[in-house]
N, C-alpha and C positions, 0 to 999 in steps of 0.2 A: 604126239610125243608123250612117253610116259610122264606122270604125276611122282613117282619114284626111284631115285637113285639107290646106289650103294656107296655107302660113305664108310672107310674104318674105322674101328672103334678108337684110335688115341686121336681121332680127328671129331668123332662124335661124342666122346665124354665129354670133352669141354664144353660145349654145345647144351648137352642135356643138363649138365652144373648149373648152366645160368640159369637154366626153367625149373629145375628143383631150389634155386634159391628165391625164385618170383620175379626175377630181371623180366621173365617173358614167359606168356599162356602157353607156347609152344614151340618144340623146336624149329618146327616152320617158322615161325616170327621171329626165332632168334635169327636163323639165316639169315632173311630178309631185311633186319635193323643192321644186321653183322657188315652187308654187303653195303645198304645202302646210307651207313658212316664212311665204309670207305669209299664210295661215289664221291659224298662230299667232301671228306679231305683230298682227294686226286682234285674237283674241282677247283676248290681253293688252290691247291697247289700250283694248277696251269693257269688259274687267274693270277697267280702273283708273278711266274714266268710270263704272261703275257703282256701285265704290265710294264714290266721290266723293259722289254721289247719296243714297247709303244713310248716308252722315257729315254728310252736308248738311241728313237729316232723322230720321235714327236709328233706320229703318225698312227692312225689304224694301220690294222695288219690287211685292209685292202685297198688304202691309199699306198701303201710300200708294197704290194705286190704288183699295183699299176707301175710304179714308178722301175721294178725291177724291167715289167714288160715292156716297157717301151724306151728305154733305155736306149740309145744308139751307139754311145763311145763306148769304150771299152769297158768288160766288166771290172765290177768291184768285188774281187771275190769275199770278201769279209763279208759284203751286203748278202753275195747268194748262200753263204753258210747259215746266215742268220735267215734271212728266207725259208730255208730248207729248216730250220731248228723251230722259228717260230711259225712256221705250217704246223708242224707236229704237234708242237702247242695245243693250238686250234682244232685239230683234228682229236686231238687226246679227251681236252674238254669237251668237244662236241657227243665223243664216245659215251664220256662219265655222264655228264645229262642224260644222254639216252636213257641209261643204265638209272642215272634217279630218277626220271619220268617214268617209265616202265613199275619201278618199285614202289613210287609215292601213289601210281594209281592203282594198285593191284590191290585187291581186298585180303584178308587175310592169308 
């Protein structure tokens, strides 16, 4: 994979502003912080969704997904919305980690 994009320019002046005021060595690093602030505010964000979830039911999200699975009477469907909402959660967080792991360990 190339090392090089193409970015336009009223996407890249803002970018180059921060390294010509010293926020950052380079616009490479500006990227890099740019993205991986918003990793962690997405994190934070589905952690407070997630807690939400876990107060809403007083459970992990994989003690409530047993509980979905094995279920025999009839559904609850309010539980499988929430199911289906607080997956995404999970899955969303799990992405944004990625996404700061990837960045927290990359060298410049």
């Amino acid at each position: 994979m190339s090392d090089t994009i193409e970015v336009s320019r009223d996407v890249f002046e803002p970018i180059a502003d921060l390294v010509k005021i010293g926020l950052f060595k380079d616009e490479k690093e500006a990227l890099k912080n740019l993205v991986l602030d918003q990793a962690r505010a997405k994190i934070h964000h589905f952690d407070s969704k997630i807690l939400e979830m876990k107060s809403k039911y007083n459970m992990s999200f994989e003690d409530f997904k047993r509980r979905i699975e094995v279920r025999k009477e009839d559904e609850v469907f309010e539980e499988w919305d929430d199911f289906i909402i607080w997956d995404s959660y999970e899955s969303a967080k799990s992405y944004w980690l990625s996404v700061e792991g990837k960045l927290s360990g990359s060298q410049g």
